[in-house]
N, C-alpha and C positions, 0 to 999 in steps of 0.2 A: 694951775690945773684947769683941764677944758670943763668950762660951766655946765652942768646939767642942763637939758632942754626944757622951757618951758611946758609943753607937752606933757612930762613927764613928773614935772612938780606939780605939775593939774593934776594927776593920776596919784601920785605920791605923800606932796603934800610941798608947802613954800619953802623946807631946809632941806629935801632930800639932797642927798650926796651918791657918788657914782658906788657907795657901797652898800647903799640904801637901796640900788637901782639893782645889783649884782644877787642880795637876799631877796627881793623881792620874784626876780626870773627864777631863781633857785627856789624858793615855796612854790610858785605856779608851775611850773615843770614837774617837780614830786607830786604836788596834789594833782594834776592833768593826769599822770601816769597811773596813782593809784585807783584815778577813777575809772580809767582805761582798763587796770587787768581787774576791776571788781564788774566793769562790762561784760568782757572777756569770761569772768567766772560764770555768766548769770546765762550767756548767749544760748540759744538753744534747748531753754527751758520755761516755764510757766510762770519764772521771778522775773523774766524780762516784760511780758505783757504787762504782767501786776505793775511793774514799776513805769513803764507808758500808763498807765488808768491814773495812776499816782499823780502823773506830771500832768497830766489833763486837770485831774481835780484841781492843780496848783493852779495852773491857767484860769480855770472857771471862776476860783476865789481873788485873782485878778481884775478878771473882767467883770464877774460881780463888785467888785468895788469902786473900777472905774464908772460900770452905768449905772452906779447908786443903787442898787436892786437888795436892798438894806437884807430882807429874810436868807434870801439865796448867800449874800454872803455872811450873814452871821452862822446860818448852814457849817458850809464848806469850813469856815475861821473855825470852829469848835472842835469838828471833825477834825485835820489838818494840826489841834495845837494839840488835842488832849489822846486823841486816839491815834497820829499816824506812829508815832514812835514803838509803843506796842504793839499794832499791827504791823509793821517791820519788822518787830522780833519774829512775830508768831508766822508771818506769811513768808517770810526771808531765812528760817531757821535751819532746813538742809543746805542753803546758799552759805550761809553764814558757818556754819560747823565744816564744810569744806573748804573754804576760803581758810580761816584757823586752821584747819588739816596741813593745807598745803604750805599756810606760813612753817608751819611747826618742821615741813619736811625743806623747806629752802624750795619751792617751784613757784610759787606765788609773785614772787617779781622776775620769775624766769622772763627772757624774750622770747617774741614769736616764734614757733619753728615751721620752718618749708617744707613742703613734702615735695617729694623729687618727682617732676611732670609725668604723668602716666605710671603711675607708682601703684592705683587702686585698678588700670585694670586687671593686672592678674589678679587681684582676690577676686574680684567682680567673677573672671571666668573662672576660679575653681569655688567659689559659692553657686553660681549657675550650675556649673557640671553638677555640682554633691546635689543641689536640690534635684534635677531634674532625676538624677539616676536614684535618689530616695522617693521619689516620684512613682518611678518606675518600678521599684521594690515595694510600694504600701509602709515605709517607714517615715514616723511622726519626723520633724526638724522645728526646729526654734532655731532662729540664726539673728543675730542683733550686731549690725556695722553702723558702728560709729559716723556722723556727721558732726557739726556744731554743737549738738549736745554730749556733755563729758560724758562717758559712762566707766567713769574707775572707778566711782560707789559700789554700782551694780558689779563689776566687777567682782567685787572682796565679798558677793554673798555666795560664789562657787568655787572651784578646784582653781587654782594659778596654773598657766600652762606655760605662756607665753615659748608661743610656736608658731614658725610662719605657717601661713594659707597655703591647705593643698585640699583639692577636692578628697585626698586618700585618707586625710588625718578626720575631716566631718564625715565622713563616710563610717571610721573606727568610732569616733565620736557617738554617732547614734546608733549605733547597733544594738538590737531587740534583746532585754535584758542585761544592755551595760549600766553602771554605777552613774553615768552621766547621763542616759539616756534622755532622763524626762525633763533635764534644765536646760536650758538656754548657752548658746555659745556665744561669747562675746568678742568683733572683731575690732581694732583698732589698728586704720592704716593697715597695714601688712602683716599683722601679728594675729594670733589665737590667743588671745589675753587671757581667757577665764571660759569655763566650762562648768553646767552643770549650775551655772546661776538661777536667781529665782526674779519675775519678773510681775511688775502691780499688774493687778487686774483691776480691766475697765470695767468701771461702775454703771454705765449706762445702761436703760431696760431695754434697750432696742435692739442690745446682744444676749439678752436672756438666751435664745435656743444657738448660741456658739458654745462649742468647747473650750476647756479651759484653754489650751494652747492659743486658739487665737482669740481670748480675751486677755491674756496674757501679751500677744507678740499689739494690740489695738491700747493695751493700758500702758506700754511703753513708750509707742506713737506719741499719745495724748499728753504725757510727761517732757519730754526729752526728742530732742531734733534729731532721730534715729531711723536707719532701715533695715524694718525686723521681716523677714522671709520666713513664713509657716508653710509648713509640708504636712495637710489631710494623712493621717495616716489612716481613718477609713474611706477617704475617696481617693487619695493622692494627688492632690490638688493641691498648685504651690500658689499660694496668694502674697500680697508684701501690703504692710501697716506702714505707713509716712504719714506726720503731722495729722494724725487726729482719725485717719482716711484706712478703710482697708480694701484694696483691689482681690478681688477672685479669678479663679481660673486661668492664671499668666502662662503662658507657654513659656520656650526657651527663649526666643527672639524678646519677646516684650520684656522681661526678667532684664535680662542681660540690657536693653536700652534703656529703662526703667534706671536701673543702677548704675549705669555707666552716666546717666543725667544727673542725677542724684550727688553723685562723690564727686564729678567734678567741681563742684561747687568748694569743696572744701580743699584746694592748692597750695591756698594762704591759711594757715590756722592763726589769724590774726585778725587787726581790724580791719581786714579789706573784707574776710569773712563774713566779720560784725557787722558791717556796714550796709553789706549786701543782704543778708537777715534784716537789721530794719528796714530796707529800702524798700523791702516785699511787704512789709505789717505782719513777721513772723509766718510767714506764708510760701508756697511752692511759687514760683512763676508760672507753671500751667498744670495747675492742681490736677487729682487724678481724678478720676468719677467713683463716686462711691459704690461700694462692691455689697453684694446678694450677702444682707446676715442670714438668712433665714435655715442655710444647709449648716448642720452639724460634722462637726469633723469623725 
């Protein structure tokens, strides 16, 4: 039988055998993967950053121990032995309860799926139309289209629709005095997933004089790698919340470029995604300018 490579008994050890070498690809390939869709779970929300500060901290306990900097690392080593475990439950616990969710359903070691090129712009223009022409009517809208961050949580707290995007269905959707009026429609890819969901509100004081809706469409931002489109229903003014950010005053054309920027990003719902999300530091490539809190809706 052909001798195992030196190389490889360095890595393995002085007796490994070619079955030794066979188990060994097969643990590194399942652990690679499982780390990969627990990425993949985490991308596009606020467990991803925490888990970069995390791996920083590793680092610094590192480099405190390589330049001898005795306090600093007995710091970080305390922290890091006694408290990261617990803080991982407690900071990682919607991550965690979803990941179990989706084991429990079989989607958890699902493979990437493709979305078919130019797939988002038609929702893009029958989201554009419904706001502008809710615009033009003085009717409130909450509109929340999925990116990188999941939103089937948010989903399960409204009405299930799952129905394609037409400006005619968000249009019946918000209608003065309907049963869904005042929650949130939830789009994913090409679907009307959920209607009538409920969405965090942002905590910041600097939105104190906004109305709920857009503390609601700005607490979603700040969660979840989403873009949430609010329609003034006493100004009628369509504004959009992305990553933490809320733009005022968007007419048709900006809206529609705006979102058309935005979703292309998401092609690959994979790790080209992922990868492109950390490449930015959880960040837009040409952030938007922060918008006027001070007018109430």
């Amino acid at each position: 039988m052909l001798a195992v490579p030196r190389a490889l008994q360095y890595l393995l050890g002085p007796d490994t055998t070619w079955r030794d070498v066979g188990l060994a690809v097969i643990d590194a390939t399942v652990v690679g993967y499982l780390v990969y869709r627990a990425l993949l779970l985490i991308r596009g929300t606020r467990a991803l950053h925490v888990l970069v500060g995390l791996l920083l901290l590793g680092v610094g306990y590192l480099l405190s121990q390589w330049a001898n900097l005795v306090t600093l690392n007995w710091l970080l080593g305390h922290f890091l032995t006694y408290s990261f475990i617990f803080g991982v439950i407690v900071l990682f616990q919607a991550d965690i309860r979803r990941g179990l969710a989706q084991l429990g359903r079989g989607t958890f070691l699902a493979g990437a799926a493709w979305e078919e090129p130019g797939a988002d712009s038609d929702a893009v223009d029958a989201v554009v139309r419904a706001a502008v022409e809710l615009s033009l009517r003085r009717r409130g809208a909450l509109i929340a289209v999925e990116r990188l961050g999941d939103l089937s949580d948010l989903a399960e707290t409204g009405v299930r629709l799952d129905a394609a995007v037409s400006h005619e269905l968000l249009l019946a959707l918000f209608q003065p005095g309907g049963a869904l009026h005042d929650g949130a429609v939830v789009i994913q890819g090409q679907r009307i997933v959920a209607a009538g969901c409920l969405l965090p509100l942002s905590a910041s004081s600097a939105l104190r004089d906004l109305g709920t809706r857009h503390r609601a469409a700005l607490g979603l931002a700040e969660e979840v790698d989403a873009a949430v489109v609010v329609v003034s229903e006493e100004r009628g003014e369509i504004s959009l919340a992305v990553d933490g950010a809320l733009r005022r005053g968007l007419d048709e054309a900006v809206l529609r470029q705006s979102l058309c920027r935005l979703l292309a990003r998401r092609s690959l719902r994979g790790m080209g995604a992922l990868l492109a999300r950390l490449g930015r530091g959880g960040r837009p490539s040409d952030p938007p300018p922060p918008g006027d809190h001070r007018a109430a809706i």
